[in-house]
C-alpha positions as CSV (number, residue, x, y, z in Angstrom):
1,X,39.0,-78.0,57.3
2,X,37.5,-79.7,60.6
3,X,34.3,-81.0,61.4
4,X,32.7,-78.1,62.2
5,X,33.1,-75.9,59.5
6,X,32.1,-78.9,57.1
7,X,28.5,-79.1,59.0
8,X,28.5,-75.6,58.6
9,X,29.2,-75.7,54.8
10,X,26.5,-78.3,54.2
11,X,23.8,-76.2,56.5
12,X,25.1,-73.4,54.0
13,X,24.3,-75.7,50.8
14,X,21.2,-77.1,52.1
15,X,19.3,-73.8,53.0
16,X,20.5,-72.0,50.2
17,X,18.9,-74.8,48.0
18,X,15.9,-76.6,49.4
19,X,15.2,-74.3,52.3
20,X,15.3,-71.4,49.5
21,X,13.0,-73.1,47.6
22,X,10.4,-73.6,50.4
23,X,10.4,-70.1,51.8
24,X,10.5,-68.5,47.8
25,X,13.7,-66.6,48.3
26,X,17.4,-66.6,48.7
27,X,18.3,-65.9,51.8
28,X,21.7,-66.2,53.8
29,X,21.9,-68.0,56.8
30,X,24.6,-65.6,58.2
31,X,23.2,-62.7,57.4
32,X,19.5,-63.6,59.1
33,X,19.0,-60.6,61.6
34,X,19.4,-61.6,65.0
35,X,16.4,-60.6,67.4
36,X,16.6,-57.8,69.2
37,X,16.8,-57.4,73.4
38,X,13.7,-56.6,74.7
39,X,13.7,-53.3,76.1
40,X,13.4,-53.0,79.5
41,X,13.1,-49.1,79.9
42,X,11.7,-46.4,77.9
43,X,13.4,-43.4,77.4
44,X,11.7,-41.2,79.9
45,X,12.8,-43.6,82.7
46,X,16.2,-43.4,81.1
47,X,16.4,-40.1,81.8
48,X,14.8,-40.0,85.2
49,X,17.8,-42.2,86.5
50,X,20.2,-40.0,84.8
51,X,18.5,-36.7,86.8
52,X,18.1,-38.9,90.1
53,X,22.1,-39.4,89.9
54,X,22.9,-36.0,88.5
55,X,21.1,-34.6,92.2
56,X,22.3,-37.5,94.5
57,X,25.7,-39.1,93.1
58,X,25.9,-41.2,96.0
59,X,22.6,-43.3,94.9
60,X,24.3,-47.0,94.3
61,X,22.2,-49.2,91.4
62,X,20.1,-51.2,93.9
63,X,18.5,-48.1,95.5
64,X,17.5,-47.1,91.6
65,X,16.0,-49.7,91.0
66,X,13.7,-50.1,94.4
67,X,12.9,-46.3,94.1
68,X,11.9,-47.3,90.2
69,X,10.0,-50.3,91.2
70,X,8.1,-48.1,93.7
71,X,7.1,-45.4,91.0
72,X,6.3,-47.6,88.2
73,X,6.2,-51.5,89.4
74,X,8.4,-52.5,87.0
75,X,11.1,-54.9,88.2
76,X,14.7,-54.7,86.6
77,X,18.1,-56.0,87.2
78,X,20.5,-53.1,88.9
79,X,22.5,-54.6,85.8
80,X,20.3,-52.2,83.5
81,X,20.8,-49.6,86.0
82,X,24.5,-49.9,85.4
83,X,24.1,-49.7,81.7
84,X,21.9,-47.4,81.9
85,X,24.5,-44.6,83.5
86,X,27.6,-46.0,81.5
87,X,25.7,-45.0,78.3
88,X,25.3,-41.7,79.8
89,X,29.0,-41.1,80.8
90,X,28.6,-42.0,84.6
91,X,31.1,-44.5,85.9
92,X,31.0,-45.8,89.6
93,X,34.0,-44.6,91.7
94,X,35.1,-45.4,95.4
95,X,34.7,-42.3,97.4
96,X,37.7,-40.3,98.2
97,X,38.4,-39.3,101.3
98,X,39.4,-36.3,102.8
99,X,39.7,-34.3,106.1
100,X,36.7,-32.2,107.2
101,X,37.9,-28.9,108.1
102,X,35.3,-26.4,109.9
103,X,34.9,-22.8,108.8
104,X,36.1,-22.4,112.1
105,X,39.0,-24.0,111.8
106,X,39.6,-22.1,108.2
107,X,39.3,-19.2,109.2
108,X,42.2,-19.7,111.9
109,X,44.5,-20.9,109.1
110,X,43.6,-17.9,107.0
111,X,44.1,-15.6,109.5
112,X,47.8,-17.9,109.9
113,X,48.7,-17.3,106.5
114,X,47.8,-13.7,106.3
115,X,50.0,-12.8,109.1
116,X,53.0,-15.0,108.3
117,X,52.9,-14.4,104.2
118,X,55.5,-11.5,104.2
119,X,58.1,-13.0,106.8
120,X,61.4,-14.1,105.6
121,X,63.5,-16.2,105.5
122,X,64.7,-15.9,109.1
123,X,61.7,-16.7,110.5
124,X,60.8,-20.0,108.9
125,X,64.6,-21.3,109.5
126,X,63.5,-21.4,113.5
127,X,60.0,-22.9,112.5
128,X,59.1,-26.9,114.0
129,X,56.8,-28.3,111.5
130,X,54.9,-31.9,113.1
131,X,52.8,-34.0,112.1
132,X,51.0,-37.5,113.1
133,X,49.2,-40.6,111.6
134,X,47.9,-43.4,113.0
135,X,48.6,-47.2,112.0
136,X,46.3,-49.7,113.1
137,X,47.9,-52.9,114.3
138,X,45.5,-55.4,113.0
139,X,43.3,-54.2,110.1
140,X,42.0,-51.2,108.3
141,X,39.4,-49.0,109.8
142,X,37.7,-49.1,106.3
143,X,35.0,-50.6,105.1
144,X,35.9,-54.1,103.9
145,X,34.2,-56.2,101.1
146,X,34.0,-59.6,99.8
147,X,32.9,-61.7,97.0
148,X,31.4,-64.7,97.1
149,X,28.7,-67.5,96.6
150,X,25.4,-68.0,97.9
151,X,26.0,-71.0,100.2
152,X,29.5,-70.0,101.4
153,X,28.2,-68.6,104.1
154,X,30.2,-70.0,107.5
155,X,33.4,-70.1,105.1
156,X,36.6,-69.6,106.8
157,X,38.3,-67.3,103.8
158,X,35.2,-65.2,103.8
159,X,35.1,-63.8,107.5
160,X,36.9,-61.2,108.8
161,X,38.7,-61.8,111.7
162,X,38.8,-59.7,114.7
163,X,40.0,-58.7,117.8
164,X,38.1,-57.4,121.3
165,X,38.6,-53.8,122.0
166,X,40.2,-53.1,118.2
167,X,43.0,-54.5,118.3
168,X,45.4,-51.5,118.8
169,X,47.2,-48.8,117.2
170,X,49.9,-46.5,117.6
171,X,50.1,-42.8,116.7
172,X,53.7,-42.3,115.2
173,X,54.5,-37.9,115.5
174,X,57.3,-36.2,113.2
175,X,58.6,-33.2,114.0
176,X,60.5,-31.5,111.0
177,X,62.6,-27.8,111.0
178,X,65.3,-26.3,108.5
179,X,68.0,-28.0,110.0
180,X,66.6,-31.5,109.4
């Protein structure tokens, strides 16, 4: 048994006799109720955030709370905010991408597969199918974040480097058909 748990076991002794005695009851030390959080906000603001991000998912926790601290002039950490949603079944996500296509440009490719469902097999074996992407040469064109501490401001490993004009890219094009 180390140090520790001997203390313990003597606190144990102690308040179960003497302390008892002075407060007129037998109470455990381990089973004394802890005090409870203070509650920051009531259940109608609860469910005000909820409805805000049910209407605008894109609302991040720092926006909540300024739009909160405008309508009631309370002042709470986006922390809560967090909570808040997770409790409710909302988790925060990075936004996926994906390629706008106009109606325009829909209705062109419906009109392409309405014409070319029935043909057979004949016809696709003379088809060229291409495609392109682009790779940049020196860094992502998406939005880049970093952690760190308050006075690590001019730090070397926290700065993005970059170059004038954007440093490049090329477009690589496939072109694909039956054969290969």
């Amino acid at each position: 048994m180390g140090s520790t748990e001997k203390c313990a076991d003597a606190v144990k002794r102690w308040f179960r006799s003497e302390a008892a005695d002075f407060y007129d009851t037998k109470i455990d030390p381990m089973n004394i109720p802890k005090r409870q959080k203070q509650i920051k906000l009531n259940v109608k603001e609860n469910r005000a955030i909820v409805r805000q991000v049910k209407s605008n998912s894109v609302l991040s926790a720092p926006q909540l709370r300024s739009s909160l601290e405008v309508t009631t002039g309370k002042k709470v950490c986006t922390e809560t905010f967090r909570r808040v949603l997770r409790k409710h079944g909302y988790h925060d996500r990075i936004i996926r991408r994906r390629l706008f296509v106009s109606r325009k440009n829909r209705a062109a490719i419906l009109k392409f597969v309405k014409e070319h469902v029935h043909k057979g097999q004949k016809f696709w074996n003379n088809v060229v199918w291409s495609d392109e992407t682009k790779v940049n040469l020196f860094s992502s064109d998406g939005v880049s974040r970093v952690w760190g501490k308050p006075n690590e401001d001019n730090n070397v490993t926290k700065t993005l480097l970059t170059i004038n004009h954007g440093g490049g890219f090329y477009v690589v094009e496939a072109h694909v058909s039956n054969r290969g």
